[in-house]
N, C-alpha and C positions, 0 to 999 in steps of 0.2 A: 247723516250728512246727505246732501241732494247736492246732483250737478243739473246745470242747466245752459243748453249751448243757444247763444242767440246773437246774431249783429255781428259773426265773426270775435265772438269771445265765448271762451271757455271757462265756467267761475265755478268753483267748489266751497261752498257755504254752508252752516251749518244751516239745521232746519230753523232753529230760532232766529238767525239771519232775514232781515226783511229789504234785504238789496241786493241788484244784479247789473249789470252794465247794458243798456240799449244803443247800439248806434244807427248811422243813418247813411245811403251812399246816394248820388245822383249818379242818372246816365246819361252816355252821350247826348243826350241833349238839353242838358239843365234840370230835367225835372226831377225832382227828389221821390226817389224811391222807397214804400213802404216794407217789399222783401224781406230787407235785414233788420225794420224794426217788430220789438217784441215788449211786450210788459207780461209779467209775469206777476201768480200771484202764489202763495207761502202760504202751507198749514203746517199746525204745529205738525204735523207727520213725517213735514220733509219733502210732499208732494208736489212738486212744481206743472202749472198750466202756461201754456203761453198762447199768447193770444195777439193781434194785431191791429195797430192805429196810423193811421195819419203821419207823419213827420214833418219836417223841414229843417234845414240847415241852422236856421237859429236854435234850435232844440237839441241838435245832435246832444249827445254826450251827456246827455242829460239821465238821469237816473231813475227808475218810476219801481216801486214795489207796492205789493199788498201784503200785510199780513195779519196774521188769524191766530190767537193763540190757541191752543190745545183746550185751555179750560173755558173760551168763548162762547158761548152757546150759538149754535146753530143760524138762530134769525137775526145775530147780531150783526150789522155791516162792519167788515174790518177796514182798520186805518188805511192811508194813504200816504207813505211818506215819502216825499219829491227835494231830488236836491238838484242844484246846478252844478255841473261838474264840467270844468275847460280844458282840461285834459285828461290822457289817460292815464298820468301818475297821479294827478288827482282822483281821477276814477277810482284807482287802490287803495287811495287813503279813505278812499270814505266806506268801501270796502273792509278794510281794517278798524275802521272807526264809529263803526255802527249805530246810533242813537245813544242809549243811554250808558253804554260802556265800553273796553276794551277788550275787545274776543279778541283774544290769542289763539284760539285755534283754526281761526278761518284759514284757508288754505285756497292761493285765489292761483288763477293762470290766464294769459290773453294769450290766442292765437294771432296774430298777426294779417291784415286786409289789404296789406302792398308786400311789395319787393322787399321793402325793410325789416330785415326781423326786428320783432318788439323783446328788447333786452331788457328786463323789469324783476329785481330781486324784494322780494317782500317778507321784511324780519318775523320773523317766526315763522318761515318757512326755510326746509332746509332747501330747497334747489329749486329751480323748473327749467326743463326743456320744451322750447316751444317750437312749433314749426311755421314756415311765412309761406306766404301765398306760392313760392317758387319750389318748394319741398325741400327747403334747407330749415336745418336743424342748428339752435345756438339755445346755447346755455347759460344760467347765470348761477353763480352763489349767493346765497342770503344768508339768513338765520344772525342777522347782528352784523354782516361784517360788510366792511368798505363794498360797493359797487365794484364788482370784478368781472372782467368779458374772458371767459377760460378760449373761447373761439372754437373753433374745427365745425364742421359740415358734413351732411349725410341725408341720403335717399329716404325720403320716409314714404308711407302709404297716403291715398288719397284722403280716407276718413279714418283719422288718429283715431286713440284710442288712450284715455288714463293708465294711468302706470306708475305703482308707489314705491316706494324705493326709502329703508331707510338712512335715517341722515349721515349722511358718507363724514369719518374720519379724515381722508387726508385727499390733496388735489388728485393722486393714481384712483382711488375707490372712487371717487365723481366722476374720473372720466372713464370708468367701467362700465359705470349705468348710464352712462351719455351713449356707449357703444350699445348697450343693452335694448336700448328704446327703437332700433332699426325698422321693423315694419309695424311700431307702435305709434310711434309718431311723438306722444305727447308724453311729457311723466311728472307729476308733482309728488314730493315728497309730503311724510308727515314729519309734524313738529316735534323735536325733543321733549315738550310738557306740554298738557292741555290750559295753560294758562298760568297764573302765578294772581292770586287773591293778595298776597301780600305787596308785592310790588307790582300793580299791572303797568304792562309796559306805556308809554307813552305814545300812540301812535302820529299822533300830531307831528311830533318830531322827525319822522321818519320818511321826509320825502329829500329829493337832491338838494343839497345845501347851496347851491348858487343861484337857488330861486333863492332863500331864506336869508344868506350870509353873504355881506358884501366884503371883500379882500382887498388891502394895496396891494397894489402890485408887486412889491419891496414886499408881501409878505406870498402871495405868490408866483417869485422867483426863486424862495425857499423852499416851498412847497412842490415845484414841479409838475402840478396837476392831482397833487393827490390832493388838494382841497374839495373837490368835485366830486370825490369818492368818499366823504364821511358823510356821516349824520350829522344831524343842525346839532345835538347834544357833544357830542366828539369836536365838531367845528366851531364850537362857541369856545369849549375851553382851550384847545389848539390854539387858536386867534387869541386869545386871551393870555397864553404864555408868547407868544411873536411879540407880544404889545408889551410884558413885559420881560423883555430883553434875552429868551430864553431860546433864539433861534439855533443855538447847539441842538437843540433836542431834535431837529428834523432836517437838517443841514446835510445828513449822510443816506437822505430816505432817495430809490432809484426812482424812476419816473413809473406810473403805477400800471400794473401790472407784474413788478415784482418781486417776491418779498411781502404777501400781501398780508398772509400771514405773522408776519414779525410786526409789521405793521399796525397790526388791528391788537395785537396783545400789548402795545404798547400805547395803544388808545384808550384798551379799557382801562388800563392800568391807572393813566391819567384822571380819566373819569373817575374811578373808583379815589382816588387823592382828594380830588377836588369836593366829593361828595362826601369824604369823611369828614373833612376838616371844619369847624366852624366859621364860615365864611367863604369858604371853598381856599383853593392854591392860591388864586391872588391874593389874600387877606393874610395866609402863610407869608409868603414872599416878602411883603411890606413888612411882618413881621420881625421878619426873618433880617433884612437888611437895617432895621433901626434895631435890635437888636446885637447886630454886628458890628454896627457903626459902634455903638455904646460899649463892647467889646474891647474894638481897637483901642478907643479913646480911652481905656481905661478909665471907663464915667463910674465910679460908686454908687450903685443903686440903693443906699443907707449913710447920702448925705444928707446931711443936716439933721438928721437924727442923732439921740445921743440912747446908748443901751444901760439896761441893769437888770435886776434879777427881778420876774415877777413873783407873783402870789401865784404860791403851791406850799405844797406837804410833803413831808419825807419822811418814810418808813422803813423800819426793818423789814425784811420777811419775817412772818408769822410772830410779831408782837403784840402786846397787847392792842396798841391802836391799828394794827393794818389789821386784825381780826374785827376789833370793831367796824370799822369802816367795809369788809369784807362782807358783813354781818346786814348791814345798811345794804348793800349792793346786791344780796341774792335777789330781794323783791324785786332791783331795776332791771338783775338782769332776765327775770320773766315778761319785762316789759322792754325788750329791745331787739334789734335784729341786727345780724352780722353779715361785715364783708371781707371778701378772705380778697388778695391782690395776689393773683396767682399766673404772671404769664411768662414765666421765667421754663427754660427750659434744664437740664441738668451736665451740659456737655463741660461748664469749665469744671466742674467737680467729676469729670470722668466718669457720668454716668450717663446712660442714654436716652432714659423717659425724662416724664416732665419729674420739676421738682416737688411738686406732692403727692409725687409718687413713692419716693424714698420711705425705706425704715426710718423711725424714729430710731430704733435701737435692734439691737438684734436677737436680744430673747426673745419678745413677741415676734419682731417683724412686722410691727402696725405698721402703716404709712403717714405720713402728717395729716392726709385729705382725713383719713378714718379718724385718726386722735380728734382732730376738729369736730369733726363731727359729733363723734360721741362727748367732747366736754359741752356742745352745745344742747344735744341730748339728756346729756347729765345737768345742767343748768335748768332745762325746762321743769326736770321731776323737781330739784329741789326747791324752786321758785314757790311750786304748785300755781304755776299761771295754766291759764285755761287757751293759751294759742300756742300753737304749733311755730317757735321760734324760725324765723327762717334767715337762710343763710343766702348770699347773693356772692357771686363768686367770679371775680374780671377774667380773662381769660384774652389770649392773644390770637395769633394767626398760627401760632408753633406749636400753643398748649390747647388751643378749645376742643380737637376732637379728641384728642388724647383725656384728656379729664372727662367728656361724657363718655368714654367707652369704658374706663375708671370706676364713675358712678356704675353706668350699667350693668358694669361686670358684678358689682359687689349691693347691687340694690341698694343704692345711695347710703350706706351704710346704715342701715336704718331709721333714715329719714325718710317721710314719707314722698308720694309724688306730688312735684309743684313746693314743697318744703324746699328745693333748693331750684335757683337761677344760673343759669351762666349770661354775662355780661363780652361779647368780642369786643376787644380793642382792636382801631386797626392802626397800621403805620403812618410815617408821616416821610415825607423825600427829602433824602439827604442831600445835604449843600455843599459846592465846592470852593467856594472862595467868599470874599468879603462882600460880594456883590451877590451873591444869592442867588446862582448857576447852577441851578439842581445835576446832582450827580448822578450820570452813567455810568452802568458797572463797567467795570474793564473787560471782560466777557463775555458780555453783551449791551449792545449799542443801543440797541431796542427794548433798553428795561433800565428802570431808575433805581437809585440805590434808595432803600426805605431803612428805616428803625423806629422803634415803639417811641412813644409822643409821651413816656414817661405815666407811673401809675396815678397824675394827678388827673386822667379822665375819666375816673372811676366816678368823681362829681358828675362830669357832663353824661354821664352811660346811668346812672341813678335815675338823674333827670329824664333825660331821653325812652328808661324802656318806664318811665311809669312806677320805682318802687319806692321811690320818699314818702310820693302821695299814696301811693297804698299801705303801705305799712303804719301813717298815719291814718290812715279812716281806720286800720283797724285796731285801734288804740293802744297803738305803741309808745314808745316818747323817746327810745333811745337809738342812737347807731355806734355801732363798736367797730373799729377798721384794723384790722392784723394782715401780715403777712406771710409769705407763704413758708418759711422755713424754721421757725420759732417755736419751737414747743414751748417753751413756759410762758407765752402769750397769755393762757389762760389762766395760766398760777396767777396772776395779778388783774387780770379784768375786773373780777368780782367788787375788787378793791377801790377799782379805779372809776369803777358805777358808784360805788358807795363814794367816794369823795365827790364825781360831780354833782350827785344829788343835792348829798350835803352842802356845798361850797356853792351850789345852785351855777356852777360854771356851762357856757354853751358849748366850750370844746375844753377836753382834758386830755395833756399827751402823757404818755406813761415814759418816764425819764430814767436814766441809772448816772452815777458819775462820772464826771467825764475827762479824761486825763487832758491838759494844755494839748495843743496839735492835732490831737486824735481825728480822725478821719471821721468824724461825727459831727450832725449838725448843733447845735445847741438853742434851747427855747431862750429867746431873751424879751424884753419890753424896750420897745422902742419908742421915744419921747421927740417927735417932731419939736422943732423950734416956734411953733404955730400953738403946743400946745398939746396938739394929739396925737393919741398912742395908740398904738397896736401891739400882741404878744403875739410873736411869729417866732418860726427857725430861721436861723442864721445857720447859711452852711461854714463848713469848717471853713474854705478856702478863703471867705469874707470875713468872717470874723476877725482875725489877726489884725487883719487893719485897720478895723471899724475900731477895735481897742486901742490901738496905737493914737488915732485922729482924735479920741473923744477922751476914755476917760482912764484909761492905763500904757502910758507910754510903754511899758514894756512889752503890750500886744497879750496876747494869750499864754497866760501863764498861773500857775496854782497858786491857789490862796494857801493857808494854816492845815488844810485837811489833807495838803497834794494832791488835791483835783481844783478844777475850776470851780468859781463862784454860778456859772451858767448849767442848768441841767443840760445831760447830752438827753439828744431825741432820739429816740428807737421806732417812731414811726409805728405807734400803737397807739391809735385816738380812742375818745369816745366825743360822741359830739349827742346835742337836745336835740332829738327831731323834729320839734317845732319850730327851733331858731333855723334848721338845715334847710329847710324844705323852703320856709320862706328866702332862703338866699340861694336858693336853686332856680326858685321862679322867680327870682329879678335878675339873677346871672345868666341860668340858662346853664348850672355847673361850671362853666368856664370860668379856667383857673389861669394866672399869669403866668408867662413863658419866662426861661430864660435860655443863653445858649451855651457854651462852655467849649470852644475851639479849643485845639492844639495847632500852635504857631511852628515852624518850622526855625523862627528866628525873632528877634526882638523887633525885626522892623513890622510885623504882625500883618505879613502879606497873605503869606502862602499858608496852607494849612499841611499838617502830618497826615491825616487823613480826612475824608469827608466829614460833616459834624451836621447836628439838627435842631431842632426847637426841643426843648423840653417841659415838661409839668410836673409837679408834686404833688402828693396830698395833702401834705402837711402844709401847705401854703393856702392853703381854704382861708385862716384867719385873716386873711388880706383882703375878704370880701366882705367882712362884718365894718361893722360900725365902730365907731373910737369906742366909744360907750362898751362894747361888747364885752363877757365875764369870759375871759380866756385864762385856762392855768394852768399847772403841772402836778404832776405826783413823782418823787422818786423814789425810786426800791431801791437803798443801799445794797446790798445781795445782789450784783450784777447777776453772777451764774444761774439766781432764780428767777431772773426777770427777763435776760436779755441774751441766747445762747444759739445762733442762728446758725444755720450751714449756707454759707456765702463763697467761703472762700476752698481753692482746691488745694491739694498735698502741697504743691511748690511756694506757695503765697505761705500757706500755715505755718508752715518748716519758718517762714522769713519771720514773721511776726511772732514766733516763739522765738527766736533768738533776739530778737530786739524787745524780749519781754511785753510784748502787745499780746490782748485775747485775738486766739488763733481763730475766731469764726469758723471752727470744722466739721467735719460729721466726727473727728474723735470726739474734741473737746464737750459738744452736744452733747452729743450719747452718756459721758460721763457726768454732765451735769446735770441730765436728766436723771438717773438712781442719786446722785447727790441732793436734789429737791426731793424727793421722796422721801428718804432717809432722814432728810432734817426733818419734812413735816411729822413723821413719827415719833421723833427727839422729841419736836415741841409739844407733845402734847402726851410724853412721859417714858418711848419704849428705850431700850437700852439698844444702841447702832455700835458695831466694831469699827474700830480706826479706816479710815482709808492705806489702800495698799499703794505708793509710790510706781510709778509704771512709764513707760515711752512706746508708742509706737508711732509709724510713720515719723520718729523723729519728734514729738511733740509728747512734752513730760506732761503728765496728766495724775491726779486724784481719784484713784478709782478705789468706789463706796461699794456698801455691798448693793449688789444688781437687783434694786428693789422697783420692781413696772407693778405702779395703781393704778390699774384704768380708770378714768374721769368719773364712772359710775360710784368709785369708790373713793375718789379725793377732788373733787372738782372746788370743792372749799373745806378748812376747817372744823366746819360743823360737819361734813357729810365724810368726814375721817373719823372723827370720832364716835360716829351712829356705828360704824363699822368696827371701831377696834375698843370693846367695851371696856377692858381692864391692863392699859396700854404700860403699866409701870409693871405689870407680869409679862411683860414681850422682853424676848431679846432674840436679835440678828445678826450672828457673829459675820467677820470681816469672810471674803469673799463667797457669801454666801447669795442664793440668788431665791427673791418670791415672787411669783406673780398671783395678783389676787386681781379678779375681773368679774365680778357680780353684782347685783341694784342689790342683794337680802344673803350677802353674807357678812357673818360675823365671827367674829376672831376676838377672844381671851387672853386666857396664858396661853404663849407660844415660847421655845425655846427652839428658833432654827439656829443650832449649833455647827452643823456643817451640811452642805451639799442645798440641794435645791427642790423647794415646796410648791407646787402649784395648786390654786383653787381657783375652779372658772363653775359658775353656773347660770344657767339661760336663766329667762324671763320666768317669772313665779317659782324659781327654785331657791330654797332656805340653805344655806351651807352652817354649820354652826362649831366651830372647833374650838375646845376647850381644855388646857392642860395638856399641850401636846407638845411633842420631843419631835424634830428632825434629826437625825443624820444619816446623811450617804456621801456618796461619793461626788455627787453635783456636777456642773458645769465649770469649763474654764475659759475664759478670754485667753486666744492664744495669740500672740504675736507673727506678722507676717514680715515675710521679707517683701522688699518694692517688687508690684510687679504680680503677685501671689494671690490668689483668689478671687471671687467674682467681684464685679463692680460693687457695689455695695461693702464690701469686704475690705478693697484694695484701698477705699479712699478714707477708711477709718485707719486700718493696718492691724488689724486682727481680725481673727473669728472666733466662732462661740465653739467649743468642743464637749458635745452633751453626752457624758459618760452615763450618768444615772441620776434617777429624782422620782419623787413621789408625785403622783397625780390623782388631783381630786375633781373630775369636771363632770356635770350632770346637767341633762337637757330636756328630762323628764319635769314638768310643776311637780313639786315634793318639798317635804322637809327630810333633810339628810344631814344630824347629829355625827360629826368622827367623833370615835371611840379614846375613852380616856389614855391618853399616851405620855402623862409628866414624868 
């Protein structure tokens, strides 16, 4: 860095900097004095000369540099670059604005050439104290925030003197170092970061907004004066909510100088709204209000359509044709890449991280993020595709650092680096009434109420960071979309790639049956009166009457099977990458909104609480073509396809006595060794009865506690590479195994009682043959409410490990167990 003092200004400029401020004085007698002017010239070194010309009044303020770069050779003449500059805050900007880019790290200050101190705050810096021709001292705050005069005065010395200081926390710590600068005179801070490559800041925008932005009046009687104190970016969108009708949001602001702080966090805040949203907060707003309207009016957004069932397949688990179709599927799913919808946190289920952070279950204690991971690690080897599957992962403002500190802790569970993404969502402002009054918190006056914009921006977040197009140049074809608390997600993908291949469909949702009512959406085809159709979800709430208006007066109700005619959606797709990508770049991902208030009353004024825009994923098909091959799969096996932890102890307890799946971490966990177990059955072992059991109140099937890790059942075929002589197995009822290895193999087994484990790493052979368990095992024990840790408490038992056999090796080897029938 080089300073260089000249014309009554003080500038602190990088060496690569090729500009300085020159001014110009007359004296008593008109004639314009050369004194105070200077030009100075710039080597790459930092080295500043200054030398002396001519002036006149028309020139003043005028800008003159040289400069030389480092790698210039010697005889080369350096440039000359000359700007007109009319004032001194223009002087700054161009300061800050340097030729061919945005240096954030300039660090500028003007001392002052009259009586006026020169009160000048320049973003990206954190402060300057400067001092005026009378030896008074004024301060200003910058680094981003409104124009603020902190004031107070003090004795300085003749010839200041730099003084750095870093960037002060709160208004007491600035006015330390204001006291501090005493017989210094002058102090510029440094900046919090030497720039930002990814976002440089905009410096254009950064001069007084009442040169840039003109105000009614009527919007400056609201404001108080604090218009005068934002930046043109802050005052564009400000003005921009006044205009549309949103003068609550600054109606309670003091006149400035107060408060400056609450202030400026409610500016970014705005900013940050308006820059997420596609189109910004105004485009929200419009939204939002014809949305609303169509609300109250109770308008049917599925008039004139009439529904029925479209084209899909229905399968058992582990049938002959879902193995077929399964069988189809490995090849595609070497050729696809997955997104996990992860931005839920775990607090209604009484736990305290994010949700794929949880146990699957609690013999291993995997987490969901690891099961995922390794079934897509386990997909890669049995594909034998030659790409590193990757996995793309949404993530919120609750969950995003919590999941990269997740990965890092556990070295992406053995995915490699850059093999996984995270994708931030950000929120969107909540509304307070039918007229689309974004809501303040009760709280806080100075902060808007936000909520997630729903998982259907996981399109627009595709689009935007670049992975549709990437992942197609690198010759993928598929995208698989799951959720975040699902473990038999991947029990059925395999399937569900194999049917869209086959069926050549662009999106495939994977469906279970679905009970009349149920709080589930359902896929249906929708038959304009025009002719054209689309296969979308219909939420539960709409359907009822869509049925009633069109083609079953009695609304939603079961056919012969006692489920619906309509598959329900579980929000597990698979979609063609090359039909997505092209409806990414004619959309832009943006997916249609809806809004879903709670009325306080039927006159549908007032609302229960604030309410927002929302998106789905599942609503993509709305961006295809009539034409377009949309379809379904359903897995009759609910428990193997469809076994989410959603709901907490109190919801569970309700929808097990109303006979509904409890969505729990019990009901889960038990369904998960229940998939296990069956796929053993199917493919010949002998499994003991399930044991009848309640905990937390919720009657459950508990199988015996059989955890495959993904490497050892991620399909059908990659079960039985592993269990060569499956009609000699038998696993009596509460018995527990865990087998977690790519090169182990299992024979005759007879785990007769207690609990068998076999883990081994990377290049180790396990091979057990003719062998006998028994011990004393493990037991599920039941908790009282209240009992145990988190994890524990919201299932209602724990695991009580008395004894067991262990087989784990992480030496490369072959290791034969010893005959034990």
């Amino acid at each position: 860095m080089a300073i260089v003092e000249c014309g009554g200004a003080l500038s602190l400029l990088p060496s690569t900097t090729f500009s300085f401020p020159m001014a110009s004085s007359r004296d008593e007698t008109g004639t314009t004095s050369d004194t105070n002017t200077h030009v100075g010239t710039c080597t790459g070194s930092g080295r500043w000369s200054a030398g002396r010309r001519p002036c006149t009044a028309d020139t003043a303020f005028h800008v003159h540099a040289h400069l030389s770069s480092v790698r210039a050779a010697s005889n080369q003449t350096p440039t000359v670059h000359v700007v007109r500059i009319s004032s001194v805050r223009a002087m700054s900007q161009h300061l800050l604005g340097v030729q061919d880019g945005h240096v954030p790290s300039i660090h500028a200050m003007f001392r002052c050439t009259n009586s006026t101190p020169l009160i000048h705050a320049i973003p990206c810096v954190s402060y300057a104290i400067v001092r005026s021709q009378d030896d008074e001292c004024t301060c200003s705050l910058s680094g981003g925030h409104p124009w603020k005069r902190l004031g107070g005065s003090m004795s300085t010395a003749r010839n200041p003197s730099l003084v750095e200081f870093p960037r002060p926390k709160t208004t007491e710590e600035f006015r330390s170092h204001f006291v501090q600068v005493k017989e210094k005179g002058c102090a510029v801070a440094k900046p919090d970061v030497q720039g930002d490559t990814k976002h440089p800041r905009q410096y254009d925008t950064m001069k007084r907004t009442r040169d840039t932005v003109r105000w009614y009046e009527e919007e400056k009687k609201v404001l108080r004066g604090n218009e005068e104190y934002m930046d043109e970016r802050e005052a564009e969108v400000v003005q921009m909510l006044l205009r549309e009708g949103q003068e609550h949001v600054f109606e309670h602001w003091p006149e400035p100088g107060r408060e400056e702080r609450q202030k400026k966090k409610l500016l970014e805040q705005i900013v940050k709204l308006d820059d997420s949203y596609a189109g910004g907060l105004k485009k929200y707003l419009q939204n939002a209000r014809r949305l609303l309207e169509e609300s109250r009016m109770g308008i049917n957004p599925f008039d004139e359509y009439t529904p029925s069932v479209p084209d899909g397949v229905t399968l058992g688990f582990g049938d002959m044709e879902f193995i077929d179709y399964e069988c189809e599927g490995i090849e595609a799913a070497g050729q696809s890449a997955f997104v996990l919808v992860a931005g839920g946190l775990g607090e209604r289920l009484g736990y305290s991280g994010i949700k794929v952070a949880l146990p699957v279950e609690l013999a291993t204690r995997k987490c969901f993020l690891q099961y995922y991971v390794e079934y897509i690690l386990a997909l890669q080897v049995e594909s034998g595709t030659q790409h590193k599957l990757p996995l793309a992962i949404m993530t919120s403002g609750d969950t995003h650092e919590k999941t990269k500190e997740l990965l890092e802790k556990h070295d992406n569970f053995g995915m490699e680096e850059g093999q996984i993404v995270l994708m931030k969502q950000e929120k969107v402002a909540c509304l307070a009434d039918n007229d689309a009054h974004v809501a303040l918190c009760e709280d806080d006056k100075y902060q808007i109420q936000t909520k997630p914009h729903g998982h259907g921006d996981v399109h627009a977040l595709l689009y935007s960071e670049g992975l549709a197009e990437k992942w197609k140049s690198q010759g993928l074809k598929w995208v698989c979309f799951f959720q975040d608390t699902n473990i038999q997600a991947f029990r059925t993908l395999p399937c569900a790639l194999g049917v869209a291949k086959l069926k050549e469909y662009e999106v495939n949702s994977v469906c279970v049956p679905r009970r009349p009512k149920e709080a589930m959406g359902a896929i249906t085809l929708l038959t304009h009166k025009d002719g054209s159709k689309m296969t979308l979800n219909v939420e539960y709430n709409q359907l009822d009457s869509l049925l009633r208006a069109t083609i079953q007066p009695e609304g939603d109700v079961a056919d012969s099977t006692g489920y619906s005619p309509l598959p329900g959606n579980i929000n597990q797709l698979v979609f063609s990458l090359g039909s997505y990508l092209k409806t990414l770049q004619r959309t832009r991902g943006i997916i249609g909104e809806f809004v879903n208030p709670k009325y306080k009353d039927e006159r549908k004024i007032e609302f229960k609480k604030s309410t927002r825009l929302e998106c789905m994923m599942q609503d993509y098909p709305r961006a295809l073509d009539s034409d377009a091959s949309v379809g379904f799969m359903v897995i009759k096996d609910v428990w193997a396809a469809c076994s989410p932890v959603k709901n907490s102890v109190d919801v569970a307890q309700a929808k097990a006595k109303a006979g509904e799946p409890t969505h729990s971490a019990t009901a889960s966990e038990m369904d998960f060794y229940r998939t296990n177990c069956y796929m053993l059955q199917v493919i010949g072992a002998s499994i003991g009865d399930p044991v009848k059991c309640v905990f937390n109140g919720i009657p459950v099937d508990m199988y015996p506690h059989v955890c495959l890790a993904p490497n050892v059942c991620c399909t059908f075929r990659t079960l039985k590479n592993h269990f060569g002589d499956p009609l000699e197995m038998e696993i009596a009822s509460n018995s527990t195994l865990i087998v977690d290895g790519s090169h182990i193999a299992v024979y005759r087994l007879k785990l007769l009682s207690g609990t068998l484990i076999l883990k081994g790493a990377k290049d180790v052979m396990i091979t057990l043959d003719r062998f006998t368990v028994r011990n004393k095992g493990w037991t599920w024990k039941a908790l009282a409410p209240g009992e145990g840790s988190e994890e524990e408490a919201m299932r209602g038992f724990t695991v009580e490990r008395t004894e067991e056999e262990i087989y784990q090796y992480e030496k490369p080897g072959q290791y034969p167990l010893p005959d034990r029938f």
